[in-house]
VMD Tcl script that builds the backbone (N, CA, C; Angstrom):
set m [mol new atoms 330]
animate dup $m
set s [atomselect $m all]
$s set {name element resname resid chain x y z} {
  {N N UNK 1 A 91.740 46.246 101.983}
  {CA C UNK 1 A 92.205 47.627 102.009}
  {C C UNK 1 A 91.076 48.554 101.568}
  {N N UNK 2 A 90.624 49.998 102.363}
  {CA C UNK 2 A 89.508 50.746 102.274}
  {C C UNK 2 A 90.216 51.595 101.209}
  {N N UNK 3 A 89.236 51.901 99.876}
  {CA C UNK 3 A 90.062 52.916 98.857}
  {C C UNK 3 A 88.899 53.970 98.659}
  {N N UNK 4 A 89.000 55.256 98.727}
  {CA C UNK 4 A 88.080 56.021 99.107}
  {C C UNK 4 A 88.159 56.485 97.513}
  {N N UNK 5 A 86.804 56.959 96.642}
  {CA C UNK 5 A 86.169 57.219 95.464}
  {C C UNK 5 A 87.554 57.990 94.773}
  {N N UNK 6 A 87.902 59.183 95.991}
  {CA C UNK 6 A 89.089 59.965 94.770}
  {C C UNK 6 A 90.261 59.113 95.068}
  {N N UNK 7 A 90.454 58.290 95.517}
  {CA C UNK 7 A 91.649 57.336 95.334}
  {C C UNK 7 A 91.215 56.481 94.266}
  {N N UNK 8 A 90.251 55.770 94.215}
  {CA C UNK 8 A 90.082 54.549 92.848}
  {C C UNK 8 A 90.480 55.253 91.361}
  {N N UNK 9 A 89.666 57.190 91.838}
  {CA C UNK 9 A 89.781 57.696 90.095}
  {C C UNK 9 A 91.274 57.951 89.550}
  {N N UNK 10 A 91.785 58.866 90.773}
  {CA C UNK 10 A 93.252 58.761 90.829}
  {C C UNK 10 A 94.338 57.679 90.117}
  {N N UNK 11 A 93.530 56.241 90.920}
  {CA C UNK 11 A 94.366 55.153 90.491}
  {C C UNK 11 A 94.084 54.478 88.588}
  {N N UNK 12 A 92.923 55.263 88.063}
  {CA C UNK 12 A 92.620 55.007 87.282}
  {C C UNK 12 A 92.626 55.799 85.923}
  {N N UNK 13 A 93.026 57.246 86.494}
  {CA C UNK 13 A 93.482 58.307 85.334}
  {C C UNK 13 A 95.385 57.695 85.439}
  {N N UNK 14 A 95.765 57.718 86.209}
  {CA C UNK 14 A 97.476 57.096 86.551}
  {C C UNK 14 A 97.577 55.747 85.903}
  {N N UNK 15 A 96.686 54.568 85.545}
  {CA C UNK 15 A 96.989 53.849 84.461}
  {C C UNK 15 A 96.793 54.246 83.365}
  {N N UNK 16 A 95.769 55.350 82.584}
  {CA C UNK 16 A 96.130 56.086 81.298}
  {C C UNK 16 A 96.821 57.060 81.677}
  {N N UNK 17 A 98.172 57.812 81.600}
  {CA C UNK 17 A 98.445 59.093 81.535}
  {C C UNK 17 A 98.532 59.206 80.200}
  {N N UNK 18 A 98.152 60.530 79.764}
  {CA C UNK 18 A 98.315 61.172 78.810}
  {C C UNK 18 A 97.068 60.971 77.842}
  {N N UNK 19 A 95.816 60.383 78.128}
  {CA C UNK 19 A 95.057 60.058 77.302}
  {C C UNK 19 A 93.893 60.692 77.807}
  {N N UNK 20 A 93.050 61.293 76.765}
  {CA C UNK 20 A 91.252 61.884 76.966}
  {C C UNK 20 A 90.746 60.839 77.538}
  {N N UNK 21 A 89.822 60.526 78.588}
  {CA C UNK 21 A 89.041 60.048 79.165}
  {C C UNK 21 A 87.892 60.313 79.261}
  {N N UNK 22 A 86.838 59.906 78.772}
  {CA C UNK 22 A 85.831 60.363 79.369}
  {C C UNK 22 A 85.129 60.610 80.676}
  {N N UNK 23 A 83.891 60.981 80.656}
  {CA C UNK 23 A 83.846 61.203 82.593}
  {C C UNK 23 A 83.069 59.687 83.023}
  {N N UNK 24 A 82.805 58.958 81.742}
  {CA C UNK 24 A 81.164 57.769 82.309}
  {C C UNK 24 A 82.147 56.589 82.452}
  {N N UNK 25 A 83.600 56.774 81.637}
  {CA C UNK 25 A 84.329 55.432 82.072}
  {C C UNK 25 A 84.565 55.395 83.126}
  {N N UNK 26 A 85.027 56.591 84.149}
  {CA C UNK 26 A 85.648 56.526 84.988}
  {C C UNK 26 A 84.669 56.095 86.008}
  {N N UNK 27 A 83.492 57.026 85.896}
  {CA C UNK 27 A 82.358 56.871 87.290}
  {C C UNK 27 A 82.007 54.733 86.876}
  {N N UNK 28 A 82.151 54.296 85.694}
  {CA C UNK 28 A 81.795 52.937 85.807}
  {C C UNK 28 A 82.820 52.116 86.279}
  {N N UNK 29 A 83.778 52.812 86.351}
  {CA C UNK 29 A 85.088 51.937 87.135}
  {C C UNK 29 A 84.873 52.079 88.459}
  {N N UNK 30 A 84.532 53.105 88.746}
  {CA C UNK 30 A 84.123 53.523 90.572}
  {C C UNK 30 A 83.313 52.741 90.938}
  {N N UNK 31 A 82.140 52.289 90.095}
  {CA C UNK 31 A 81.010 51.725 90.287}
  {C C UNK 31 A 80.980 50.345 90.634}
  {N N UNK 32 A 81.820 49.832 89.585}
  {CA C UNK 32 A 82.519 48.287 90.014}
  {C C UNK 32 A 83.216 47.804 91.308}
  {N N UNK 33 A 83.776 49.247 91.863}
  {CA C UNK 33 A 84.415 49.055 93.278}
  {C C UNK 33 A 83.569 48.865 94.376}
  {N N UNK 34 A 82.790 50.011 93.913}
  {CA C UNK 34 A 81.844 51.035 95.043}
  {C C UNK 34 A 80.300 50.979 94.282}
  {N N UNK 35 A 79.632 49.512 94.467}
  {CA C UNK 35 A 78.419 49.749 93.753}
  {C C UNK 35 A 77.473 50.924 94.160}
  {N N UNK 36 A 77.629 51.174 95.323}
  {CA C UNK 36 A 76.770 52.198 96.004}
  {C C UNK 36 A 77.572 53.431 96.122}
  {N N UNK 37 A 78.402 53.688 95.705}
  {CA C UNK 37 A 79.056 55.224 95.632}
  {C C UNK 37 A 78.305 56.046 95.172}
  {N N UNK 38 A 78.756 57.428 96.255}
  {CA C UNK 38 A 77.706 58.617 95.895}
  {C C UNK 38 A 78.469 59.392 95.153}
  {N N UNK 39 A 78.211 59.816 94.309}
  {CA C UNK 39 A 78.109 60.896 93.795}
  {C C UNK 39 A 79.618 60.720 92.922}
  {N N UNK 40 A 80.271 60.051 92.053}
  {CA C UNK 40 A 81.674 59.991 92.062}
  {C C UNK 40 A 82.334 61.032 90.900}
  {N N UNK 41 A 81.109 61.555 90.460}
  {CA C UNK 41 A 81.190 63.076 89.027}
  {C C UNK 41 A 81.253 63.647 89.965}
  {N N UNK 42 A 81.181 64.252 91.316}
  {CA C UNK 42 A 81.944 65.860 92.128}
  {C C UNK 42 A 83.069 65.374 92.625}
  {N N UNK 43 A 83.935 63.777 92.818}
  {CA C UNK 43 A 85.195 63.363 93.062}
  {C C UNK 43 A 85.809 63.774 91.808}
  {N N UNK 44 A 85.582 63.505 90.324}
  {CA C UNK 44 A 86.034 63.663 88.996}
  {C C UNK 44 A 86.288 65.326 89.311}
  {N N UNK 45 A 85.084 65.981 89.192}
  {CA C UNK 45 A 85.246 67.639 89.285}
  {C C UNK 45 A 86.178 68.197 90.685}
  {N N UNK 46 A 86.117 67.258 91.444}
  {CA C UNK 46 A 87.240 68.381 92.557}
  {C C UNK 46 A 88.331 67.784 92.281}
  {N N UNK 47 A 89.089 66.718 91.667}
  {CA C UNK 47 A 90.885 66.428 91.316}
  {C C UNK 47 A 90.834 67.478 90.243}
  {N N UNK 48 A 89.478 67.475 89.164}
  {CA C UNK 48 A 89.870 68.781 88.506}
  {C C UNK 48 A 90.424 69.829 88.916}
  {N N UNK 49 A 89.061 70.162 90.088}
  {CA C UNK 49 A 89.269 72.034 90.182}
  {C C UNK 49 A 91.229 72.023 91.018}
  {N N UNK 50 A 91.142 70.878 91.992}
  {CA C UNK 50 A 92.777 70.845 92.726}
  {C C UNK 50 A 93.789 70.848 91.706}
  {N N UNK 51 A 93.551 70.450 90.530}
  {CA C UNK 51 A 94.598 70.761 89.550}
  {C C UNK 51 A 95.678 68.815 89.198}
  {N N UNK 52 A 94.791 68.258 89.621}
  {CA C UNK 52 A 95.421 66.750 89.342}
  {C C UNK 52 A 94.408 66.404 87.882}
  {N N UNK 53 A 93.547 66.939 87.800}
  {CA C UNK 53 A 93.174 66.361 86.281}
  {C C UNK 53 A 93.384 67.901 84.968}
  {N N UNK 54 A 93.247 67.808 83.701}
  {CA C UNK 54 A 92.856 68.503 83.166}
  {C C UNK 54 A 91.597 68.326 82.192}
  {N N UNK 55 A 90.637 69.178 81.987}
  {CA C UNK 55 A 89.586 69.099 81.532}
  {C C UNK 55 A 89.909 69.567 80.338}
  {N N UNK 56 A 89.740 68.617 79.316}
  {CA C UNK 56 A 89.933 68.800 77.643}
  {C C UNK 56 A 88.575 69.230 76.943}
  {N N UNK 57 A 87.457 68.844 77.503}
  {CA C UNK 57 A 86.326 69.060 76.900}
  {C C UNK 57 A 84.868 68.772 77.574}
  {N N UNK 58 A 83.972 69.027 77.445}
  {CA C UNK 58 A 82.890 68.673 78.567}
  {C C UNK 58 A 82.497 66.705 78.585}
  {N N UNK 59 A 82.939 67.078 79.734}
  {CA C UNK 59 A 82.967 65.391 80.219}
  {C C UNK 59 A 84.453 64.700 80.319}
  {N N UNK 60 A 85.103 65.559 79.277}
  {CA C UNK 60 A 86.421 64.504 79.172}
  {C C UNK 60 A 87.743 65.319 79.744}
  {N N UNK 61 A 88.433 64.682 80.429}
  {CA C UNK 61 A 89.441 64.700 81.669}
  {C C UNK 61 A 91.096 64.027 80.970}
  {N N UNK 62 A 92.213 64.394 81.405}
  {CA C UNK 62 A 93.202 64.110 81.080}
  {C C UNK 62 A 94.303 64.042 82.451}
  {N N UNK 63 A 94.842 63.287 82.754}
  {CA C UNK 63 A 96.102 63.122 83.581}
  {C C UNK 63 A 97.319 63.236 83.030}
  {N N UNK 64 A 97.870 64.312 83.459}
  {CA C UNK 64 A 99.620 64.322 82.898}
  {C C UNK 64 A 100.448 64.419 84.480}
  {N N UNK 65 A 100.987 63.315 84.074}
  {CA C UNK 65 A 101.804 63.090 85.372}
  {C C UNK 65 A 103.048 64.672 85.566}
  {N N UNK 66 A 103.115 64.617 86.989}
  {CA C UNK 66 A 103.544 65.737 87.368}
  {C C UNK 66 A 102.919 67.163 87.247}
  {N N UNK 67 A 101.696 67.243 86.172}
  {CA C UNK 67 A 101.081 68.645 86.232}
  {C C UNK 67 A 100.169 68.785 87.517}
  {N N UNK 68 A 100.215 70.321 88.395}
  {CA C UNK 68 A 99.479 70.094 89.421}
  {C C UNK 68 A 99.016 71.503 89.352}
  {N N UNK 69 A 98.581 71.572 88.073}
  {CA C UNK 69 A 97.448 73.359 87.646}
  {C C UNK 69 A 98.075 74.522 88.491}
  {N N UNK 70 A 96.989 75.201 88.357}
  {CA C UNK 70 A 97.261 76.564 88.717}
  {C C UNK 70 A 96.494 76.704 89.891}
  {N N UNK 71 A 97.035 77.075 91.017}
  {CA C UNK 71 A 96.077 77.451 92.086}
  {C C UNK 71 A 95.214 78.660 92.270}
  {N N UNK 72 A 94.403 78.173 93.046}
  {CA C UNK 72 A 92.955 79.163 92.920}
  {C C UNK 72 A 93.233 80.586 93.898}
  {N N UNK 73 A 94.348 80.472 94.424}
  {CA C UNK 73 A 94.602 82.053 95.202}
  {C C UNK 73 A 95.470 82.755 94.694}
  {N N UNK 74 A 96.571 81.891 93.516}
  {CA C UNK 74 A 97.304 82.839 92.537}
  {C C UNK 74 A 97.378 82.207 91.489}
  {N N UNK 75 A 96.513 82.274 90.572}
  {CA C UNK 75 A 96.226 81.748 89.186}
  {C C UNK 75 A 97.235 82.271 87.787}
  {N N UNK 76 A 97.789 83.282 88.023}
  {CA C UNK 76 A 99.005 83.855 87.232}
  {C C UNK 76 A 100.485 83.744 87.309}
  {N N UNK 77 A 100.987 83.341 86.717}
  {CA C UNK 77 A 102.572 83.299 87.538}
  {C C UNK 77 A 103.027 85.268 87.784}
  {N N UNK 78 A 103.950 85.191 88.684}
  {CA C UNK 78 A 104.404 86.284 89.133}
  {C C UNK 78 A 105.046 87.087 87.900}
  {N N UNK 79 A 105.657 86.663 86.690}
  {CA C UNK 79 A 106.046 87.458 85.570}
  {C C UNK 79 A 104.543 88.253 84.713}
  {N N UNK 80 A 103.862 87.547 84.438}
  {CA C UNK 80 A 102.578 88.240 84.147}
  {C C UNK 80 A 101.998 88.869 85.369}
  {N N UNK 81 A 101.369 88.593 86.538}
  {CA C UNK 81 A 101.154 89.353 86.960}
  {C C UNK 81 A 101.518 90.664 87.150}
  {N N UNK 82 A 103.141 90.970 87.277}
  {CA C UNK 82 A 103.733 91.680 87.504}
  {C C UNK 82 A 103.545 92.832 86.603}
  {N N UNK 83 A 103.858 91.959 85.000}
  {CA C UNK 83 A 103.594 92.635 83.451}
  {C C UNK 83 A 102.300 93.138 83.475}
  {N N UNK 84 A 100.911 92.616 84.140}
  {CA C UNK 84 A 99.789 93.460 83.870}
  {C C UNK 84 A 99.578 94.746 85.484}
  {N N UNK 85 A 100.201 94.368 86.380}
  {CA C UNK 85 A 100.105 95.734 87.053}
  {C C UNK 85 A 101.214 96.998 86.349}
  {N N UNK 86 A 101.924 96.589 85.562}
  {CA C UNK 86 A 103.532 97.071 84.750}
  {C C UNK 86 A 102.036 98.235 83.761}
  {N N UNK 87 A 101.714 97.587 83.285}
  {CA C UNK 87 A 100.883 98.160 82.077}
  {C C UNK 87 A 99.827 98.874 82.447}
  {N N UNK 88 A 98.736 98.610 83.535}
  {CA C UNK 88 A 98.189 99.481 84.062}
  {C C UNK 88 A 98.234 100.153 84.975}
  {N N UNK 89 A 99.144 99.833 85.892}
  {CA C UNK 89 A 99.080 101.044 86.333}
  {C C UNK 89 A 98.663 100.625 87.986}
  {N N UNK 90 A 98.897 101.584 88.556}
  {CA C UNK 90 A 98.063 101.753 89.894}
  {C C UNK 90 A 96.155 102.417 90.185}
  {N N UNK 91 A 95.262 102.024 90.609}
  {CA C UNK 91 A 93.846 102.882 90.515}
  {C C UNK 91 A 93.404 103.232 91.933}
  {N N UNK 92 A 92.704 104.207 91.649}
  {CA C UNK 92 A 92.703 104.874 93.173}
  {C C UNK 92 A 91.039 104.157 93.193}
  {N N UNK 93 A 90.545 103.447 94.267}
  {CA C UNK 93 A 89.719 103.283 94.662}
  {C C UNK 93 A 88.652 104.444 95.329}
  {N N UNK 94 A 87.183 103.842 94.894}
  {CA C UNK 94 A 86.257 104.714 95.149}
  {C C UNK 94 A 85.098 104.552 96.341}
  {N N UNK 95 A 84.897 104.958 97.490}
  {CA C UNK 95 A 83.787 104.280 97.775}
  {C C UNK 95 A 82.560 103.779 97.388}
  {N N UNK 96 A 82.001 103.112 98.133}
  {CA C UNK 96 A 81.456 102.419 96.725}
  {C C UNK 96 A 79.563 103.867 97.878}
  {N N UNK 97 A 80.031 104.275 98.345}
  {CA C UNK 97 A 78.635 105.204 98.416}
  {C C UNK 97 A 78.951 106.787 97.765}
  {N N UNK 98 A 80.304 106.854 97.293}
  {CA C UNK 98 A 80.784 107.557 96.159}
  {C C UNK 98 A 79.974 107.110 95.025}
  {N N UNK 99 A 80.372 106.267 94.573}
  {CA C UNK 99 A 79.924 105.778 93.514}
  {C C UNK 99 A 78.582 105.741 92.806}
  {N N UNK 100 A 77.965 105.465 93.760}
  {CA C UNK 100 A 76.342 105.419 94.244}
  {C C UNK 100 A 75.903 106.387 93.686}
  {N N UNK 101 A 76.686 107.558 94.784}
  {CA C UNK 101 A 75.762 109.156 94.133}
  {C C UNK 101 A 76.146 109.328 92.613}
  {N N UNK 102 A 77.083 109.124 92.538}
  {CA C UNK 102 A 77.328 109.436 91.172}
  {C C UNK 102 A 76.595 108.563 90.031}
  {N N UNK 103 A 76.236 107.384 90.004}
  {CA C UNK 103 A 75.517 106.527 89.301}
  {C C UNK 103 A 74.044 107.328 89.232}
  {N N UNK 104 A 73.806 107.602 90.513}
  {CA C UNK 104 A 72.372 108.209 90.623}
  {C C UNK 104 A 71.990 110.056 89.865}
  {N N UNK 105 A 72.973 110.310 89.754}
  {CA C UNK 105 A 73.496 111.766 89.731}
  {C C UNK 105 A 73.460 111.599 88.205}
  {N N UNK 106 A 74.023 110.335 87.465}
  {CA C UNK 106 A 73.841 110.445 85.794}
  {C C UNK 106 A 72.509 110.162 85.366}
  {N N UNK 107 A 71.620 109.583 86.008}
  {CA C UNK 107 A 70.179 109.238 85.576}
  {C C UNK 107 A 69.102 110.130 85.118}
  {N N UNK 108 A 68.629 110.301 84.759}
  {CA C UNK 108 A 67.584 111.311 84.543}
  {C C UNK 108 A 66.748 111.651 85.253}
  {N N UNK 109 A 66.133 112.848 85.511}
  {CA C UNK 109 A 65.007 113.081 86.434}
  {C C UNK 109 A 63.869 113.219 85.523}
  {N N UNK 110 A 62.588 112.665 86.094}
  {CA C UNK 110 A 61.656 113.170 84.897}
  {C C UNK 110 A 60.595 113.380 85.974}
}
mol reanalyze $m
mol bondsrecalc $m
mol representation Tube
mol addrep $m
């Protein structure tokens, strides 16, 4: 059976749940599979960034079964979000060659 790098780590944060891991156990468990595996610290960092691991500390990783993070196109739940447009407010946008002159317009002439 072919087990591709983020499947072995997968299968290997899912026999510890709930425990700190470091990042060198895991890539040496990969290693044992996959002596020639590339690169298996950006497999560790992307179950991170997807939200299947959590990062406790530099290097060290945690699996809690059923957590699946916060996604990267709405990172807030809708009650806070809501609460920080609630609090500030609406802003009128500026062009940004508005802006320009005016940046240039506070500078000094000498």
């Amino acid at each position: 059976m072919n087990k591709t790098i983020s499947g072995l780590i997968k299968e290997y944060f899912d026999r510890y749940p709930n425990k700190d891991l470091p990042h060198d156990d895991v890539v040496d468990y990969v290693f044992k599979s996959f002596p020639k595996a590339r690169d298996p610290w950006r497999a560790v960092r992307k179950l991170y960034e997807e939200g299947y691991l959590i990062q406790v500390g530099k290097g060290v990783y945690r699996r809690v079964p059923g957590y699946r993070g916060n996604s990267s196109e709405n990172p807030f739940p809708s009650e806070v979000a809501g609460g920080a447009v609630a609090r500030i407010g609406t802003f009128k946008t500026i062009p940004a060659s508005t802006s320009f002159r005016r940046a240039n317009s506070l500078q000094p002439s000498f």
